[in-house]
BARO-922164 format. One record per residue (C-alpha): residue in one letter; x, y, z. Coordinates in steps of 0.2 Angstrom, whole numbers, padded with zeros to 4 digits, always signed. Layout:
BEGIN
AXYZ ...
//
This chain:
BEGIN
X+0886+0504+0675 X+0880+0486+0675 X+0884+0480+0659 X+0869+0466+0655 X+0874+0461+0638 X+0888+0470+0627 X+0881+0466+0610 X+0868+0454+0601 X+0863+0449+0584 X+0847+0448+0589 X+0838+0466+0586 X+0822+0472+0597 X+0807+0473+0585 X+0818+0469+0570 X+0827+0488+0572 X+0836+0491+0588 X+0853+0483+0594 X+0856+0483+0613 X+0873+0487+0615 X+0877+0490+0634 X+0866+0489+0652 X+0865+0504+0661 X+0852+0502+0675 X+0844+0488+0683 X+0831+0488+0696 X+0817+0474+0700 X+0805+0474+0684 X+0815+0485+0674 X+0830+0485+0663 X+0837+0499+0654 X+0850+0499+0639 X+0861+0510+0627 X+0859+0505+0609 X+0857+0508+0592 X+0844+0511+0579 X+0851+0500+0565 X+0839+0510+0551 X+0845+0527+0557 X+0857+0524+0566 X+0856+0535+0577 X+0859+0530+0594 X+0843+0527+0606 X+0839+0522+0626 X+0829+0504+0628 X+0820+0503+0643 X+0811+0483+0648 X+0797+0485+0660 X+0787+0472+0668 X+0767+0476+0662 X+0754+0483+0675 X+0739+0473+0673 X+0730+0489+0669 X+0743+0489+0653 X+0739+0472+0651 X+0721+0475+0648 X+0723+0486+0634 X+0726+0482+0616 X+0744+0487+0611 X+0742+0499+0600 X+0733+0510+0613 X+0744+0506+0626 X+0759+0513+0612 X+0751+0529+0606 X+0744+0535+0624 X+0763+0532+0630 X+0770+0541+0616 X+0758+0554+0618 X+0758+0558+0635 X+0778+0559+0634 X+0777+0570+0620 X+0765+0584+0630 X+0777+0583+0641 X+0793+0586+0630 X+0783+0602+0623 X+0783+0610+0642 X+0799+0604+0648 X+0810+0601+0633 X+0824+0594+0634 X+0819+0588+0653 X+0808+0573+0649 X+0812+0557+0638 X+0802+0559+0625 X+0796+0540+0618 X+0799+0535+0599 X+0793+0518+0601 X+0785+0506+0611 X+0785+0487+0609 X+0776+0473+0618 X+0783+0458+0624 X+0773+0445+0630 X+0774+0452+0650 X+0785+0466+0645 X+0786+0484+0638 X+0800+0491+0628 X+0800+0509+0628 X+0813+0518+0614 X+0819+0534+0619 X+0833+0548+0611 X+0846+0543+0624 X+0846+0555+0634 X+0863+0566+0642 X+0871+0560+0656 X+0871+0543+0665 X+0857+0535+0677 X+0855+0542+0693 X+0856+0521+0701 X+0872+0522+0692 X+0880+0538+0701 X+0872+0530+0716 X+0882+0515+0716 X+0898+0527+0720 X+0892+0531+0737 X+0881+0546+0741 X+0884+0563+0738 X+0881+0579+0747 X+0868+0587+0750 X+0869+0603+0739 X+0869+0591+0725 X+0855+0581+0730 X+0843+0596+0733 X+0850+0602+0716 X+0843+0585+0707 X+0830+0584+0719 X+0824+0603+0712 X+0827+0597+0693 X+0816+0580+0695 X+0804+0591+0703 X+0803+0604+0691 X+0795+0589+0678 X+0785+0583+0688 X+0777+0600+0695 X+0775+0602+0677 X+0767+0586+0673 X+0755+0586+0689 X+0750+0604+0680 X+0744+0597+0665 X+0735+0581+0675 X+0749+0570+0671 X+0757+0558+0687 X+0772+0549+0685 X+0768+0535+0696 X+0783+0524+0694 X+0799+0537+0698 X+0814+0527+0703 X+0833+0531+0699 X+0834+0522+0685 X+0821+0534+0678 X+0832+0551+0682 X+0846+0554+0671 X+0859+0565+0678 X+0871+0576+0666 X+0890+0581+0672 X+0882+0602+0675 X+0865+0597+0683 X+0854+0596+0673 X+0840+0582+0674 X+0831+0570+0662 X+0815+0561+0668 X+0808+0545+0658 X+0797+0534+0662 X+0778+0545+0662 X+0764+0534+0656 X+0769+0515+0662 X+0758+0520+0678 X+0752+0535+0678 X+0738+0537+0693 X+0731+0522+0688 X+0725+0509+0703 X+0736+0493+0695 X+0748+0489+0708 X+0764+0493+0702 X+0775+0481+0698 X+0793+0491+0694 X+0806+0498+0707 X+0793+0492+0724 X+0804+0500+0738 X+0800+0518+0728 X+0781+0514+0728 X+0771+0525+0741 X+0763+0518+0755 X+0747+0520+0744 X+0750+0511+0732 X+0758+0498+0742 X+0740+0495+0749 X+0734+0496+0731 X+0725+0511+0731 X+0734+0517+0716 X+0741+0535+0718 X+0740+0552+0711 X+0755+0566+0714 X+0757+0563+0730 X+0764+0545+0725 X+0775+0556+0713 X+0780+0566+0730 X+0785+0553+0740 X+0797+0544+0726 X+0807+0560+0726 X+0809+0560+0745 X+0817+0541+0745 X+0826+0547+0730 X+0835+0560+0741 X+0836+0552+0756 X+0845+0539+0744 X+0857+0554+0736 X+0860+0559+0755 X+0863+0544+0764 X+0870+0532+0753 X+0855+0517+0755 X+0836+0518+0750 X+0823+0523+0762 X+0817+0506+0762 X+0827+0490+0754 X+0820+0479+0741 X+0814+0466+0750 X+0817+0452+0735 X+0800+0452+0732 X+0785+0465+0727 X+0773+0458+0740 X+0787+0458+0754 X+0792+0476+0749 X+0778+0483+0749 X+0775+0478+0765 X+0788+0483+0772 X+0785+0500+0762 X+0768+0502+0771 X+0774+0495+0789 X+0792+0500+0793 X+0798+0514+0800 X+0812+0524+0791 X+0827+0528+0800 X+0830+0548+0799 X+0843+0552+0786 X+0861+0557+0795 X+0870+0566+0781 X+0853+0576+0775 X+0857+0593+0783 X+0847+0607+0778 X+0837+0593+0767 X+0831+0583+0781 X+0815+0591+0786 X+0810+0593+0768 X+0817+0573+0765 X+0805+0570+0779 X+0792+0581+0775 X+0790+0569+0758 X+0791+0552+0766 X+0776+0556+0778 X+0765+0539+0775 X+0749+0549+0775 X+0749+0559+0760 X+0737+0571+0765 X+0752+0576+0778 X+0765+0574+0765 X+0774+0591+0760 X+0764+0601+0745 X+0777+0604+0732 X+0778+0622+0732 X+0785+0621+0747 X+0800+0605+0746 X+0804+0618+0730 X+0805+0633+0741 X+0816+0623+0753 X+0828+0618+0739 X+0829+0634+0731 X+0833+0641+0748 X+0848+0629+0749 X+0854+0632+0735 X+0855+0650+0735 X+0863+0649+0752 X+0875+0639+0744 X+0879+0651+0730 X+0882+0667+0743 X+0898+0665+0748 X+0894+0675+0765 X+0881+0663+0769 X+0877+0646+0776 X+0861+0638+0774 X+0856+0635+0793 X+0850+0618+0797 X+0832+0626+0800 X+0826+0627+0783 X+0813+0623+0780 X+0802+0628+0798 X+0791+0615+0801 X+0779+0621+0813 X+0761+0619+0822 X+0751+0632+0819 X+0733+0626+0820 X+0733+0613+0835 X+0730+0618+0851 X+0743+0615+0864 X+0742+0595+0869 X+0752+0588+0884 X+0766+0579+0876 X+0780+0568+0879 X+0799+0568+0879 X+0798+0581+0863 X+0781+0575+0856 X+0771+0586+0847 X+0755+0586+0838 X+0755+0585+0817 X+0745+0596+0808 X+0740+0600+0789 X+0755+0609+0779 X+0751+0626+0777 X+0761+0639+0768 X+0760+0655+0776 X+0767+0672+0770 X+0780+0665+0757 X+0788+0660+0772 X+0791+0639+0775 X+0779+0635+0788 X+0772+0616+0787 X+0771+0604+0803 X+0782+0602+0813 X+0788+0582+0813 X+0779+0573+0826 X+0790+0565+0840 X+0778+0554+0845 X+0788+0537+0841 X+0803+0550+0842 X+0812+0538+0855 X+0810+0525+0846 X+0826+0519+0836 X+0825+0523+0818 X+0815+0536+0810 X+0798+0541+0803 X+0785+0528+0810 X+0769+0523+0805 X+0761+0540+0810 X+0774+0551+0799 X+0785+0552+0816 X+0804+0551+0816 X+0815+0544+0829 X+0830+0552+0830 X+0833+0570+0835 X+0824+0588+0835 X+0827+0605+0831 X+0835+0624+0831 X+0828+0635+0841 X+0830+0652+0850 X+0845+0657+0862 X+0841+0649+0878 X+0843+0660+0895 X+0854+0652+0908 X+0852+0639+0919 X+0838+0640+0934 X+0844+0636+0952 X+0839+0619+0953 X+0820+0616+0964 X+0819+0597+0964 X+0798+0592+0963 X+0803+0577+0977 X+0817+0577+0991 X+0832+0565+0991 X+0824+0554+1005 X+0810+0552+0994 X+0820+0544+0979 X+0834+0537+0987 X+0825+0519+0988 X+0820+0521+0970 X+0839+0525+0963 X+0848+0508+0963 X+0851+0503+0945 X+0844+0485+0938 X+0850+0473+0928 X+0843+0472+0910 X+0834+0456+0906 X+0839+0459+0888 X+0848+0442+0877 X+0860+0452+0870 X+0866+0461+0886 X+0877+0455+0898 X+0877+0455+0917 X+0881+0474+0918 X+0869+0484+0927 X+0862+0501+0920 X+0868+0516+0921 X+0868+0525+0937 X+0854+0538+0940 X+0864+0549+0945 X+0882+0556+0943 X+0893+0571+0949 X+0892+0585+0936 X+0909+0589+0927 X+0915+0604+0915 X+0932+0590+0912 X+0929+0580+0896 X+0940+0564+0895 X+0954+0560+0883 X+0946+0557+0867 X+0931+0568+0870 X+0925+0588+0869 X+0914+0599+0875 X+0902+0605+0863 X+0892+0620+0868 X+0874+0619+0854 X+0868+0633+0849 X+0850+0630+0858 X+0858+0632+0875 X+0863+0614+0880 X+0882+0607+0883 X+0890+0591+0882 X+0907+0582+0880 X+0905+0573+0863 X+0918+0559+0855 X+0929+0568+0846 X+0921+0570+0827 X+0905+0570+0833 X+0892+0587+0827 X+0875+0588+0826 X+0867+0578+0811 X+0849+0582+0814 X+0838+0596+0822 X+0819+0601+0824 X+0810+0613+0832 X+0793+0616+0834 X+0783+0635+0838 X+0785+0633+0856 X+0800+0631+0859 X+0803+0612+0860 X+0818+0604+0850 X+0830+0590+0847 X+0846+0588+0841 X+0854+0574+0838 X+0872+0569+0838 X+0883+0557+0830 X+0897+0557+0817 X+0896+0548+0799 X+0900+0531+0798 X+0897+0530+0818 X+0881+0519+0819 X+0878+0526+0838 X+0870+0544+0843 X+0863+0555+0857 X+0848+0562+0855 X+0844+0579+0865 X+0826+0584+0868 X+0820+0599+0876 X+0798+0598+0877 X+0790+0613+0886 X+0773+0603+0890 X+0779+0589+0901 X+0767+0582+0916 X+0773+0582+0933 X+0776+0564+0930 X+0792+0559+0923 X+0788+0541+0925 X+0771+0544+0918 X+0782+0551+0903 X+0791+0537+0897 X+0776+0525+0903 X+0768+0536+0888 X+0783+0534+0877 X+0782+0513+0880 X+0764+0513+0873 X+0768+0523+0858 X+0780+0513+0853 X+0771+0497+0855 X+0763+0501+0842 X+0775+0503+0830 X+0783+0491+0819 X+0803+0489+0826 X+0801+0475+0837 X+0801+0485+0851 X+0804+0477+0867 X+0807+0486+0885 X+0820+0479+0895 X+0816+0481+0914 X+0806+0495+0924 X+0804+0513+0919 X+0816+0518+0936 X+0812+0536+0944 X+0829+0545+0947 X+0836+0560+0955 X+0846+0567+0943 X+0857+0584+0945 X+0844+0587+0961 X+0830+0586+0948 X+0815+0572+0947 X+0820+0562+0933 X+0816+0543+0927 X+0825+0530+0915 X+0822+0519+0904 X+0828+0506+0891 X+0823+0497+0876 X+0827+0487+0861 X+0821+0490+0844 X+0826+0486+0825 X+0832+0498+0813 X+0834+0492+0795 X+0840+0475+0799 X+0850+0481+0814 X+0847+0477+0832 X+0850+0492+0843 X+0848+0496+0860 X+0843+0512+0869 X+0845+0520+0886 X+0835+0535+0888 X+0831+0548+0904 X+0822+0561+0905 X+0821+0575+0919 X+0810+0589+0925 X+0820+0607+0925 X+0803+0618+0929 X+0782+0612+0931 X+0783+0605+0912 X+0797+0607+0905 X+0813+0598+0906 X+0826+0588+0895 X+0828+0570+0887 X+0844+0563+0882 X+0843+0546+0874 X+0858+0535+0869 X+0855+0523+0855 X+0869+0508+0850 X+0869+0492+0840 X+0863+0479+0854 X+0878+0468+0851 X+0890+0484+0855 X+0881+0489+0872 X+0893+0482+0884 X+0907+0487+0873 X+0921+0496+0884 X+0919+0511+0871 X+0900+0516+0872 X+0901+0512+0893 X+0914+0526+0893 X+0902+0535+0881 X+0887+0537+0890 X+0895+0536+0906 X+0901+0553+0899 X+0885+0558+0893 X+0876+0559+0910 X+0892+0566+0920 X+0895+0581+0906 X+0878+0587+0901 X+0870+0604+0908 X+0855+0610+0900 X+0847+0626+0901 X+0829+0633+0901 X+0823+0645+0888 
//
């Protein structure tokens, strides 16, 4: 806990003594203190005013906020914080609450994150209020996780409901938890709520925010409606629902019926002793559009739909899925694919060119980038080995492909979509490098034209993409194949990637993309690595 002031003579509106500081996020300051008439011991909470707040007379402002807590205490009880008293303070708000149990979600935070059983156990308990909130036409419209108090067994407080509500003030508490709508200054509605809880988990899971205060409310919310988010690495079974929330458009945004399906789905998993929760849950899938030609594991977004009980909401589009990071500016997410069925075994290889035809297009080049050295890229193409090398293993995926890995490293993400295409992505915790495995069934006959594809998505994505060199067609296990490399920004970090992709069958074939911080690439560690990469992998055709 952040202790903002231990004691004070001076009492808020005459009655209530702040005695320690137990949150603190931009525009709002929360305290344990003490009802000197009753004694009794209460939570203080300092907002900054909305201007729509601003505009009304106190008085209303105090019994609409009292009020609207108070409904909410009667169908959640014991869930919501309900407000005793609420003071004015020139650009402030003091909120009075029975202190609730527990401690502060932003203070458990600030230990490190926590797994995600106990996220999607919080996650399920803030939802809960809200869902029931949203029912009677209330929206919180200001959730952050100084507003979710957390008690030692689980259970959940929410405080907070009635500062913004679905008005179309800007908000002006906790920015890096406003929606991309309200960032714009659209004001929001429960879907606002919605995406709060997804940065909120991603948070629990991963150990930073979604987005990071930028110092400023204009410069966050800019950054809230432009940057990409990096997928979360830690998320597990929680990622496609964490995902699912923090889609920018909220018309794509996960309903809530199902992100509460997909966490109760976790947690009974977790409660049978016989059974782990599979990392295929919930199943985002495509189930209106038509088949569309598609990149290295790009596929078409659609409206969530709920079919059968069953979880069945879009399947994430890998449009700027090459890019380095995470969900971009069209709800896409950049690193890694799905589970998906067994996969038969590998087809006799039938190159779509000879080797005479792409032996003059198979010399490496060097990489114009600043933060490279004089190394050339990697060769196109390398003999095929079963040996991994001292501090590696072979790992064998589920979905059919193999690869020798650094030792420690396991799958952290997957996806699939109905036809078959995944990604996995690979990497280890506290390892700021991955490899990214895509398999797409839709591919054109072009794997130059593929990535050329790839290069215009994400130009038009906010990561400061830059491509370094020529997309270079390949021959690679005696398949038609093409490479290419690019940097990009990723929360603050500049990373750089190597990907190639290669045809197996008319359009299907595989991508692997290695992704490093920039300043690491001629390191002799990740040379080794994705020297590894290319000489290890075999992949298989389903």
């Amino acid at each position: 806990m952040v202790k903002v002031q231990v004691s004070t003579n001076e009492l808020v509106a005459g009655r209530y003594r702040l005695l320690e500081g137990v949150h603190h996020e931009e525009g709002r300051e929360g305290w344990h203190g003490q009802d000197v008439e009753s004694e009794r011991p209460v939570t203080l909470t300092r907002s900054r005013l909305p201007a729509h707040l601003r505009e009304e007379a106190e008085l209303r402002t105090a019994v609409r906020i009292t009020r609207e807590s108070e409904a909410l205490g009667l169908v959640c009880p014991g869930r919501v914080s309900v407000v005793v008293d609420v003071v004015e303070d020139k650009d402030f708000l003091w909120t009075v609450t029975a202190r609730p149990e527990g401690v502060p979600l932003s203070a458990l935070l600030g230990h490190g994150p926590v797994d995600y059983v106990r996220a999607a156990r919080i996650g399920l308990g803030v939802l809960d209020v809200l869902g029931a909130a949203h029912q009677e036409g209330i929206t919180h419209g200001d959730l952050s996780p100084g507003q979710v108090w957390v008690e030692e067994r689980g259970g959940v407080t929410v405080a907070g409901f009635g500062l913004m509500g679905a008005s179309a003030s800007p908000r002006v508490t906790a920015p890096s938890y406003a929606s991309p709508e309200q960032a714009r200054g659209e004001g929001g509605g429960p879907d606002t709520d919605l995406w709060a809880l997804g940065a909120i988990m991603y948070e629990m899971v991963e150990g930073r925010p979604a987005i990071r205060d930028r110092g400023g409310l204009e410069a966050t919310f800019r950054a809230v409606e432009r940057l990409p988010i990096r997928a979360p690495l830690s998320a597990g079974p929680l990622s496609p629902a964490i995902q699912g929330l923090l889609r920018r458009d909220p018309v794509e945004r996960v309903p809530e019926s199902v992100v509460r399906e997909a966490l109760t789905r976790i947690l009974k998993a977790e409660l049978d002793e016989d059974s782990m929760p599979t990392e295929t849950l919930p199943v985002f899938r495509d189930l209106d559009a038509p088949p569309a030609r598609r990149v290295w594991g790009k596929v078409p977004l659609s409206r969530p739909v709920l079919l059968g009980g069953a979880l069945a909401v879009t399947v994430v589009c890998f449009a700027g899925l090459i890019a380095a990071g995470g969900l971009s500016e069209r709800g896409t997410s950049a690193s890694g694919p799905a589970s998906s069925p067994k996969v038969s075994a590998t087809p006799s290889p039938t190159p779509s060119a000879s080797p005479s035809s792409t032996v003059a297009q198979q010399a490496p080049s060097t990489s114009p980038s600043p933060t490279s050295s004089s190394s050339a890229s990697p060769s196109p193409s390398h003999t095929l080995t079963d040996d991994p090398p001292t501090g590696f293993f072979r790992y064998t995926a589920p979905q059919g492909f193999s690869v020798a890995l650094p030792k420690g490293w396991k799958p952290v993400r997957t996806e699939s979509s109905a036809d078959g295409s995944y990604r996995v992505t690979l990497g280890a915790s506290g390892d700021p490098r991955t490899l990214v495995v895509t398999y797409s069934t839709q591919l054109t006959s072009d794997p130059v034209a593929v990535w050329r594809e790839v290069d215009t998505s994400l130009r038009g994505d906010s990561i400061a993409y830059e491509r370094l060199g020529d997309i270079r067609a390949v021959t690679y296990q005696g398949y038609k194949g093409a490479d290419m490399e690019w940097l990009s920004t990723n929360d603050g970090v500049r990373e750089r990637t190597f990907g190639r992709g290669y045809l197996i069958g008319d359009h299907e074939g595989f991508s692997l993309r290695w992704t490093t911080p920039a300043a690491d690439w001629d390191t002799a560690a990740d040379r080794a690595a994705l020297t590894t990469f290319l000489r290890t992998f075999k992949g298989e055709s389903q």
